[in-house]
C-alpha positions in Angstrom: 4.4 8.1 28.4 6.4 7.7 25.1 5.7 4.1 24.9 2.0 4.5 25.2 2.5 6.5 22.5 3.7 3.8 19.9 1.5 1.5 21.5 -1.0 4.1 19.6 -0.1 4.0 16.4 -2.1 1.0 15.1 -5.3 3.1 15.6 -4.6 6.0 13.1 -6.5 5.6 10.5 -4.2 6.5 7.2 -1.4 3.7 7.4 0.7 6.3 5.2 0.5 8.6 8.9 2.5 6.0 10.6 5.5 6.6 9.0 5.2 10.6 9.9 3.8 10.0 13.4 6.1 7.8 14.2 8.9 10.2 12.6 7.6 13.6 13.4 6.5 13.4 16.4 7.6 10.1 18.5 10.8 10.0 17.2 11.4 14.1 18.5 10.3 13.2 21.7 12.3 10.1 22.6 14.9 9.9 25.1 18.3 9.8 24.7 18.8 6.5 26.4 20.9 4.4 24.3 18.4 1.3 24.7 15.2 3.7 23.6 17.1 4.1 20.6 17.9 0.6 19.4 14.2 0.1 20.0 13.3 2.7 17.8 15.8 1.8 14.9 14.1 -1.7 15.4 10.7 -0.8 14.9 11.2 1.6 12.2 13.3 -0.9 10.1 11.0 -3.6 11.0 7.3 -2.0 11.6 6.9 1.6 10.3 8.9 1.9 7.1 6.6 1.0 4.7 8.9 -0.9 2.6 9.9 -2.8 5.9 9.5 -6.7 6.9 6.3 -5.7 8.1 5.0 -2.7 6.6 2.0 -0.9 8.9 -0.7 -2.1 6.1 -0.2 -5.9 7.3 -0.7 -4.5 11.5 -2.7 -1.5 11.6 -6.2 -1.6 12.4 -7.8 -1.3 9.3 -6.4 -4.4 7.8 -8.9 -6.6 6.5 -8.3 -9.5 9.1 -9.6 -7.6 11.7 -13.1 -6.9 10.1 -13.3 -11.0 10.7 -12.0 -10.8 13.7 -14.7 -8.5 14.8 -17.3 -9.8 13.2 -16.6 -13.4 15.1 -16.1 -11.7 18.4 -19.8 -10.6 17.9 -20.7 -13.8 16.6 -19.5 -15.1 19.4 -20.9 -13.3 21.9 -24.1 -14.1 21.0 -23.8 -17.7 22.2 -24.2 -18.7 25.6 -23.8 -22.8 25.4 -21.0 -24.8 23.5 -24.1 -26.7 22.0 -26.8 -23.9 20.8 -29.5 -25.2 18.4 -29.7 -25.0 14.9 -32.7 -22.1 14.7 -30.5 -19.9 17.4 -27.3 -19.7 15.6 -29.4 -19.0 12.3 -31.6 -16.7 14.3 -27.9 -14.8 15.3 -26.4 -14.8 12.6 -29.4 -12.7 10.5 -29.1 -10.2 13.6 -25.7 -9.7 12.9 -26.4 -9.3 8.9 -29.4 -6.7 10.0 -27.2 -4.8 11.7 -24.0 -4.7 9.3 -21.5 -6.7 12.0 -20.2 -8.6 9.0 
Protein backbone atom coordinates (compact mmCIF):
# COMPACT_ATOMS: atom_id res chain seq x y z
CA UNK A 1 0.00 0.00 0.00
CA UNK A 2 1.40 3.42 -1.14
CA UNK A 3 0.24 5.12 1.84
CA UNK A 4 1.89 2.84 4.20
CA UNK A 5 4.65 3.66 2.49
CA UNK A 6 4.85 7.57 3.46
CA UNK A 7 3.51 6.66 6.67
CA UNK A 8 7.33 5.03 6.64
CA UNK A 9 9.30 7.71 6.01
CA UNK A 10 9.78 9.16 9.57
CA UNK A 11 11.84 5.95 10.47
CA UNK A 12 14.79 6.38 7.89
CA UNK A 13 17.45 7.28 9.47
CA UNK A 14 19.34 10.13 7.22
CA UNK A 15 16.59 12.95 7.10
CA UNK A 16 18.55 14.07 3.81
CA UNK A 17 16.89 10.33 2.32
CA UNK A 18 13.49 11.69 2.79
CA UNK A 19 13.62 13.97 0.19
CA UNK A 20 14.89 11.05 -2.42
CA UNK A 21 12.60 8.33 -0.92
CA UNK A 22 9.94 10.26 -1.10
CA UNK A 23 10.95 11.46 -4.78
CA UNK A 24 12.55 8.38 -6.21
CA UNK A 25 10.66 5.95 -5.21
CA UNK A 26 7.02 6.93 -3.69
CA UNK A 27 6.52 9.60 -5.97
CA UNK A 28 7.18 6.82 -9.25
CA UNK A 29 4.77 4.64 -7.75
CA UNK A 30 1.78 6.78 -7.11
CA UNK A 31 -1.42 6.63 -8.74
CA UNK A 32 -2.63 8.73 -11.17
CA UNK A 33 -5.77 9.74 -9.17
CA UNK A 34 -6.00 13.39 -9.34
CA UNK A 35 -6.64 13.53 -5.32
CA UNK A 36 -3.22 11.24 -4.69
CA UNK A 37 -1.63 13.92 -6.33
CA UNK A 38 -2.71 17.06 -4.54
CA UNK A 39 -1.79 15.03 -1.52
CA UNK A 40 1.58 14.51 -2.74
CA UNK A 41 2.23 18.20 -3.85
CA UNK A 42 1.01 18.95 -0.29
CA UNK A 43 3.30 16.96 1.57
CA UNK A 44 6.31 17.68 -0.48
CA UNK A 45 5.75 21.48 -0.32
CA UNK A 46 4.87 21.24 3.27
CA UNK A 47 6.85 17.98 4.88
CA UNK A 48 9.67 16.70 2.62
CA UNK A 49 11.35 19.58 0.93
CA UNK A 50 13.81 20.40 3.21
CA UNK A 51 13.45 24.04 2.86
CA UNK A 52 9.64 23.42 3.47
CA UNK A 53 7.31 24.80 6.49
CA UNK A 54 8.24 21.76 8.05
CA UNK A 55 11.40 20.34 6.94
CA UNK A 56 11.84 16.35 7.93
CA UNK A 57 14.62 17.37 10.67
CA UNK A 58 11.71 18.97 12.87
CA UNK A 59 9.40 15.18 12.33
CA UNK A 60 11.63 12.46 11.74
CA UNK A 61 12.50 10.17 14.33
CA UNK A 62 15.71 11.15 15.22
CA UNK A 63 14.83 14.54 16.36
CA UNK A 64 15.96 15.31 19.66
CA UNK A 65 12.36 15.51 21.26
CA UNK A 66 11.83 12.10 20.87
CA UNK A 67 14.97 10.94 22.91
CA UNK A 68 12.73 12.69 25.90
CA UNK A 69 9.93 11.41 24.88
CA UNK A 70 11.37 7.89 25.22
CA UNK A 71 13.17 8.29 28.02
CA UNK A 72 9.76 9.44 29.99
CA UNK A 73 7.79 6.70 28.46
CA UNK A 74 10.36 4.41 30.37
CA UNK A 75 10.30 6.57 33.25
CA UNK A 76 7.01 6.13 33.28
CA UNK A 77 6.57 2.78 33.07
CA UNK A 78 8.29 2.07 35.91
CA UNK A 79 5.64 3.45 38.20
CA UNK A 80 2.71 1.61 39.17
CA UNK A 81 0.74 4.23 41.77
CA UNK A 82 0.07 8.07 41.14
CA UNK A 83 1.73 8.38 44.68
CA UNK A 84 5.13 6.26 44.64
CA UNK A 85 7.61 7.08 47.49
CA UNK A 86 10.43 9.14 47.43
CA UNK A 87 13.30 6.06 47.67
CA UNK A 88 11.25 4.30 44.54
CA UNK A 89 11.27 6.97 42.01
CA UNK A 90 15.16 7.64 43.06
CA UNK A 91 15.61 3.97 43.05
CA UNK A 92 14.05 4.18 39.15
CA UNK A 93 15.43 6.71 38.01
CA UNK A 94 19.38 5.33 38.71
CA UNK A 95 18.01 2.14 36.74
CA UNK A 96 17.26 4.04 33.92
CA UNK A 97 20.86 6.07 34.18
CA UNK A 98 22.50 2.39 34.51
CA UNK A 99 21.14 1.36 31.60
CA UNK A 100 21.52 4.51 29.30
CA UNK A 101 17.42 5.15 28.87
CA UNK A 102 18.24 8.93 29.21
Amino acid sequence: CWVCLVFGLPFLYDTNDIEDCFVFDLFENMSSDDKVQQYCDYLYGNYIFLYSIFPPKLWSSNGTTNACEFFHSRYNNSFYHHHSNLPFVYESFEICIDRNIY
